[in-house]
C-alpha positions in Angstrom: -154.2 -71.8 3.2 -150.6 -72.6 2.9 -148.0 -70.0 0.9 -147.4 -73.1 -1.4 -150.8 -73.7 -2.0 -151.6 -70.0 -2.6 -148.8 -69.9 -4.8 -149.7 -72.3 -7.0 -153.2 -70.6 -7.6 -151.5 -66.9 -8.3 -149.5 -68.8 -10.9 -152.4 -70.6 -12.7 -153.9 -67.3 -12.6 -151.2 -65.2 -13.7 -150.6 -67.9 -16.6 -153.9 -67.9 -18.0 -154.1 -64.0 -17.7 -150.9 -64.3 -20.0 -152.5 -66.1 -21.9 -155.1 -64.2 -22.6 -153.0 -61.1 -22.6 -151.5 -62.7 -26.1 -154.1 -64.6 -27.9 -156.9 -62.8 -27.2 -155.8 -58.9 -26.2 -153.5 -58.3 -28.6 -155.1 -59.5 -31.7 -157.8 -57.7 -30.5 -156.0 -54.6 -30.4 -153.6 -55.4 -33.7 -156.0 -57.1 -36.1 -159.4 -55.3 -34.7 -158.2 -52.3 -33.3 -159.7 -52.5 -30.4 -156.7 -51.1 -28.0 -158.6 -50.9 -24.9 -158.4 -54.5 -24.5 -154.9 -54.8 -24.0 -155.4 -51.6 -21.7 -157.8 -53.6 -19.2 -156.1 -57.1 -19.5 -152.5 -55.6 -19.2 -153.4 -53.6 -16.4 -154.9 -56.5 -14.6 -151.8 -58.8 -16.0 -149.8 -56.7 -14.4 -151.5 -56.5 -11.0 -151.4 -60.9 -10.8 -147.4 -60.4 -11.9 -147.0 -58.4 -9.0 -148.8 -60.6 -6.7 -146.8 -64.2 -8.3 -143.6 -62.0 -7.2 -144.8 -61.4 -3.9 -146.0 -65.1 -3.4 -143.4 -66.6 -4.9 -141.4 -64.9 -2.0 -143.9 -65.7 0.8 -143.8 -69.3 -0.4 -139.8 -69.4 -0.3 -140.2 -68.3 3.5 -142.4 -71.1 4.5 -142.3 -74.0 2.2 -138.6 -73.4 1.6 -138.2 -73.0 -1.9 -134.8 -73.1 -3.4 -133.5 -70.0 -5.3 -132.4 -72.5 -8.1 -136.7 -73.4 -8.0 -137.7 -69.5 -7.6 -135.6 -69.0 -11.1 -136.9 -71.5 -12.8 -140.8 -70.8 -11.5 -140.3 -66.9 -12.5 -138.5 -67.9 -15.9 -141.7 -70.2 -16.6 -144.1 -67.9 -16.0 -142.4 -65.7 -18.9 -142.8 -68.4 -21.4 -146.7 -69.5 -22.8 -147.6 -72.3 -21.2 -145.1 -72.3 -18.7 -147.2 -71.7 -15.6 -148.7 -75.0 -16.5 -145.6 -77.1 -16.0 -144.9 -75.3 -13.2 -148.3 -76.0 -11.7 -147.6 -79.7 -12.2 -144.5 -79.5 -10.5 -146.1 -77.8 -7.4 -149.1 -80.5 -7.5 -146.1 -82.7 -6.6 -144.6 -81.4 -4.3 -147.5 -80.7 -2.3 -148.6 -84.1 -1.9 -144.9 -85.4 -0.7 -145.3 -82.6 1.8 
């Protein structure tokens, strides 16, 4: 599988786990006190931010992203939602390569 490719799957993964991190963790914890759920989806949140870093990386080795691209891919993936643009943006340039 190409670093691109994988890429784009670690950040659709690491997005939703975000996701879920914040709309359905933490108002589990907050509003149901139930703090073990942001225990075992933080933990595992953590683990896929790791692994985006590390792709993200591979992916600028062989498919040549830019700095300029691996800011603005890291910076999305802090933002809700943001994994998605960036997943549309990859979609495109994987079928112009």
């Amino acid at each position: 599988m190409p670093e691109l490719k994988r890429f784009k799957l670690i950040n659709k993964i690491e997005g939703i786990s975000f996701l879920i991190l914040l709309f359905i963790a933490m108002p589990m914890k907050y509003m149901l006190d139930i703090p073990m759920a942001t225990k075992i989806v933080g933990m595992l949140h953590g683990l896929l931010v790791f692994a985006f870093i590390y792709q993200i990386f591979e992916a600028k080795k062989e498919a040549g992203l830019t700095w300029k691209e691996m800011g603005k891919y890291t910076l999305l993936s802090l933002i809700p939602f943001g994994s998605f643009y960036t997943d549309k943006e990859l979609a495109k340039k994987l079928t112009t390569a």
